[in-house]
C-alpha positions in Angstrom: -206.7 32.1 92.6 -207.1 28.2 93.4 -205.0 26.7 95.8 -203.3 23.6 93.6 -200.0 24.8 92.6 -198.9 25.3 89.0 -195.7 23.3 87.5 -193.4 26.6 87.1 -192.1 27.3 90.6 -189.8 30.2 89.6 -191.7 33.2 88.6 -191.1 37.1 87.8 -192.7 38.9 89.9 -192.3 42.4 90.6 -193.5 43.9 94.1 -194.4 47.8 94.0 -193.9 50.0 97.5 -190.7 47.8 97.9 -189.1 50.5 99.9 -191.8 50.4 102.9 -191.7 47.8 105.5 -194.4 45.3 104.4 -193.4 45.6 100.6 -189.5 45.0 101.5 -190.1 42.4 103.2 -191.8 40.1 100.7 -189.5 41.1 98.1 -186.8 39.3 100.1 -189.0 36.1 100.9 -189.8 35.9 97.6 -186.4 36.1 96.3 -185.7 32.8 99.4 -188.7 31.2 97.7 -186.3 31.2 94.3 -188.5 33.9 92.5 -187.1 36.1 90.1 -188.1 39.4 91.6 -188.0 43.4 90.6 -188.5 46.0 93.9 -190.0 49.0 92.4 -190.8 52.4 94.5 -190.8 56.2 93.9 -186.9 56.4 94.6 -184.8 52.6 93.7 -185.5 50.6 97.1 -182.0 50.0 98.8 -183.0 46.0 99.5 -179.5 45.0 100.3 -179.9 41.8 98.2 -177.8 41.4 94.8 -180.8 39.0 93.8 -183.4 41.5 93.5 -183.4 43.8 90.8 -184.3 47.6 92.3 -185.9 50.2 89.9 -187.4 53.4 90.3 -190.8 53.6 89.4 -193.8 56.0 90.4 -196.9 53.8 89.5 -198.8 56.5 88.9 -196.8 56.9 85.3 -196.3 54.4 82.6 -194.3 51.5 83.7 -190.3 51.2 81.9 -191.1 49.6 78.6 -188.9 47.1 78.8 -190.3 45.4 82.4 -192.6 42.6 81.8 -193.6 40.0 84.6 -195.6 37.2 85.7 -197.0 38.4 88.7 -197.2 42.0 90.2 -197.3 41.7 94.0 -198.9 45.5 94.1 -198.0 46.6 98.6 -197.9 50.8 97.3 -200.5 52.7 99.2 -200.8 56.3 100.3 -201.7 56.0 104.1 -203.8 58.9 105.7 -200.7 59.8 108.4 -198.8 60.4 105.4 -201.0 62.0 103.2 -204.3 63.7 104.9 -205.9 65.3 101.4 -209.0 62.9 101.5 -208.9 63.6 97.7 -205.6 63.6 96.9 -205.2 60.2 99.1 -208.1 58.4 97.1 -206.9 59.5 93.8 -203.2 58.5 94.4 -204.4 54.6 95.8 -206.4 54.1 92.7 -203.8 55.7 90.1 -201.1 53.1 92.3 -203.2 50.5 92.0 -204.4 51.4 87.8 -200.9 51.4 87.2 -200.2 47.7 88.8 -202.9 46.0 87.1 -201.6 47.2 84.1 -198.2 46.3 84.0 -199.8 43.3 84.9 -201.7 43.1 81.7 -198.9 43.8 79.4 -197.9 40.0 79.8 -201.6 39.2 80.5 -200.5 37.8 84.3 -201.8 38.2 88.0 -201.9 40.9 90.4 -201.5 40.0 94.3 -203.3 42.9 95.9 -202.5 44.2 99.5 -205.8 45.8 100.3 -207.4 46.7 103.8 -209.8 45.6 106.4 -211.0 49.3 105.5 -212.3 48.2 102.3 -215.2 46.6 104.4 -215.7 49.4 106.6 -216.9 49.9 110.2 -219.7 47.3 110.0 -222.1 45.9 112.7 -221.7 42.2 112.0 -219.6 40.3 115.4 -217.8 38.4 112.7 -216.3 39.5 109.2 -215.9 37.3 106.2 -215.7 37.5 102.8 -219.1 37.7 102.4 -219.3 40.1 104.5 -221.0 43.5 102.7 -218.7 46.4 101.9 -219.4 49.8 103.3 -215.7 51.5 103.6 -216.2 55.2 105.4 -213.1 56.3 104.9 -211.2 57.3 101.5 -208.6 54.9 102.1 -211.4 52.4 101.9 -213.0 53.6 99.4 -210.1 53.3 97.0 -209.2 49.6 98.5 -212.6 49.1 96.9 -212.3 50.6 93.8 -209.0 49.0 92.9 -210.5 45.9 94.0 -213.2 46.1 91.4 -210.8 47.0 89.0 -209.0 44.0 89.4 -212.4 41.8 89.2 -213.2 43.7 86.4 -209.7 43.4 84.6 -209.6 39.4 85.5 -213.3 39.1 83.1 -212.7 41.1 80.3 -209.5 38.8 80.2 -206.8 41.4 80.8 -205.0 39.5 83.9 -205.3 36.3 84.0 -206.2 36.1 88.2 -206.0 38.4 91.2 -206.5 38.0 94.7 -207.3 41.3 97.0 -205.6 40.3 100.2 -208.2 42.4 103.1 -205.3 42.8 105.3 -205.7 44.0 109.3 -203.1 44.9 110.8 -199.7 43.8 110.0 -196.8 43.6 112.3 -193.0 43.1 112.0 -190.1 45.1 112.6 -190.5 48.1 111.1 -194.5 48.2 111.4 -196.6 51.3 112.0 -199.8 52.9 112.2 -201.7 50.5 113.8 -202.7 49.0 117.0 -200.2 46.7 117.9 -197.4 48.7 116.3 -198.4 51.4 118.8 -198.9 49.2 122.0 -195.2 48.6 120.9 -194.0 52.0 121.0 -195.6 52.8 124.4 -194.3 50.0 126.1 -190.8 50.4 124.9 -191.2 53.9 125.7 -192.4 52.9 129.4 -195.8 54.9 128.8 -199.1 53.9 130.0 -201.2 52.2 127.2 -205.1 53.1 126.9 -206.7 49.8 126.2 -210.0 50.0 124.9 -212.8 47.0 125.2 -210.0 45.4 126.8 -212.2 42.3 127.2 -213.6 41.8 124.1 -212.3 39.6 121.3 -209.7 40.5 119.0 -207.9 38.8 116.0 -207.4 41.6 113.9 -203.6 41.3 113.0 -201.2 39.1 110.7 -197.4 38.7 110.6 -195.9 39.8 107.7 -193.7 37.4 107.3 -197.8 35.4 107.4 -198.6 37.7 104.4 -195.4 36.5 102.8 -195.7 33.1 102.4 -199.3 33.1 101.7 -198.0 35.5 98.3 -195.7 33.2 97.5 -198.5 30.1 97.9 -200.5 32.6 95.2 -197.8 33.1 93.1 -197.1 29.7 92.6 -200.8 28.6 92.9 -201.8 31.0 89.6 -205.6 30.6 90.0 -207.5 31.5 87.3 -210.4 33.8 88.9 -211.0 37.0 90.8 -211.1 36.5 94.7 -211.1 38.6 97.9 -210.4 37.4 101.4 -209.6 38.7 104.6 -206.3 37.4 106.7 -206.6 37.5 110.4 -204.5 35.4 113.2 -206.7 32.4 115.3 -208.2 32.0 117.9 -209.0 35.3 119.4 -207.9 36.6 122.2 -209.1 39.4 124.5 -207.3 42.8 123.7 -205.8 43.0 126.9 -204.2 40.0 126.1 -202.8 41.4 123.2 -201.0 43.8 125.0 -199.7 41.5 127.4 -198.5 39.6 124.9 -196.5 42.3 122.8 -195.0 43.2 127.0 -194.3 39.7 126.9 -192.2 39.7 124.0 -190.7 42.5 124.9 -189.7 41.5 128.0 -191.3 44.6 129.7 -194.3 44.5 132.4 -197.3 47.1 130.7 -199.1 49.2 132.4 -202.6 50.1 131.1 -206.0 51.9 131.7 -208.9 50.8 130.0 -212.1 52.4 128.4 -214.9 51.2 127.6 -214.7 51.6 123.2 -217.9 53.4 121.4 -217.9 50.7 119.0 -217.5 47.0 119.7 -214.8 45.5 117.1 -215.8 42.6 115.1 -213.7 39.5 114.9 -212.1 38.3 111.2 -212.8 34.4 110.0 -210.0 33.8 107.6 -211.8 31.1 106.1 -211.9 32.1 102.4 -208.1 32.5 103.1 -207.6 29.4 104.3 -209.5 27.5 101.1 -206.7 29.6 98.9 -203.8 28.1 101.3 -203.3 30.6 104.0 -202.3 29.1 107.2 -203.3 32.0 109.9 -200.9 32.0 112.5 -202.1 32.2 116.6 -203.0 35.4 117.5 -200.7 35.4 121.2 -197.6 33.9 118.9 -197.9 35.8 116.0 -197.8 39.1 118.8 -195.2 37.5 121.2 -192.9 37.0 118.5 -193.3 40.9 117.0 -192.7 42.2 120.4 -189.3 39.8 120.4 -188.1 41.1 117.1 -188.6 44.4 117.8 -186.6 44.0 120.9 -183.6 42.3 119.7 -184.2 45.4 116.6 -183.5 47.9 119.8 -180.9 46.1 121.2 -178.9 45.6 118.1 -177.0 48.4 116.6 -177.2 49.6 113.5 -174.6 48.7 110.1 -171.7 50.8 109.4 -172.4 53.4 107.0 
């Protein structure tokens, strides 16, 4: 998608996996933004917010008849912790993802895709792009892949009219989970020791998601024309014991750690071919500090009536 906005500011959009933490989230910024937006999930997501409109939808079946929108912001995965069957996990992502492109196509619109850093695999480049060659090694991966060649493929025969694959690493935010700095989070709240691996090497490899938000809205109103893929990162690096200090330092906790020495040196992410499409990446320290804030004020604050 190009990055010059489009006169129509209001759009439908409907956002699949609405009921997990990344896919509620941008349901509610986009309905701030002044979008006109459906939550889907298995079960009706509970988003608390009279503007969204909350159905029940499985995407692996047949969308409800009557739903057509201009822009499927498609967040449903199967993750490994939640579903091991390397089979069954593969074959659910792609169904999800079959099923988003075409309710897409019924009003011949766009499809903002949140795939994976997996999609590229573990590869021995020091820096990963969006030229950088795919070579997932995991399942999950593999079906990032696949649905994103189903969305270039869908975007030249015509049946959406522009997609982007957002490469996401990991994202953080209250409610976040299964992945590095979501984990560094839980130890240190916990007051257990965190095993820091490479802990002076360089490290990008996370986003906001309230980062990931606005760059969907920024697409949505944007409505490129083309098939892209990019990967989203925070800048400038920092080491990864930094990054833990950091989270501790929004958390208002001192860590303890033990490092190790890591069997495979981690790339870091140029956002680059984000940043042409209008993704402003966030500093790495900040975008960390200011999880490890949220999430404690989130512990300190008790929770609604039922």
């Amino acid at each position: 998608m190009g990055a010059e906005p489009s006169d129509k500011t209001e759009h439908a959009v409907a956002v699949t996996g609405a009921g997990g933490f990344l896919g509620g989230l941008i349901a509610h910024a986009l309905a701030d933004a002044g979008h006109r937006v459906i939550a889907l999930g298995r079960h009706a997501p509970i988003v608390g917010d009279r503007r969204i409109v909350s159905l029940a939808w499985d995407g692996r079946t047949e969308a409800p008849s009557n739903l057509r929108v201009d822009v499927v912001v498609d967040c449903a995965a199967a993750i490994p912790a939640r579903l091991p069957d390397p089979d069954l996990l593969m074959a659910t992502n792609v169904a999800l993802a079959r099923g988003a492109i075409e309710l897409a196509a019924r009003s011949c619109g766009r499809v903002v895709f949140m795939s994976s850093q997996s999609a590229i695999g573990r590869v021995a480049v020091p820096v990963i792009d969006e030229l950088t060659p795919c070579a997932p090694d995991t399942p999950y991966g593999h079906a990032k892949l696949q649905a994103e060649r189903m969305l270039a493929d869908s975007v030249a025969t015509g049946t959406l009219a522009g997609a982007v694959a957002l490469r996401l690493p990991a994202v953080v935010g209250v409610g976040s989970h299964d992945n590095f700095p979501s984990a560094v989070a839980a130890r240190l709240v916990a007051n257990d020791t965190v095993t820091v691996f490479n802990p002076d090497g360089p490290y990008n490899a996370v986003v906001h998601a309230s980062s990931v938000a606005r760059f969907a809205h920024h697409l949505i109103v944007a409505a490129g024309e083309r098939f892209d893929a990019v990967s989203l990162a925070s800048r400038p690096p920092i080491t990864v014991a930094d990054a833990v200090r950091a989270i501790a330092d929004g958390l208002g906790v001192v860590p303890r750690f033990v490092t190790e020495t890591a069997r495979h040196p981690s790339p870091i992410i140029d956002p680059s071919g984000a940043v042409a499409l209008g993704y402003r990446p966030e500093a790495v320290d900040a975008a960390l500090r200011r999880y490890g804030a949220e999430t404690r004020i989130a512990i300190a604050t008790p929770p609604p009536p039922r």
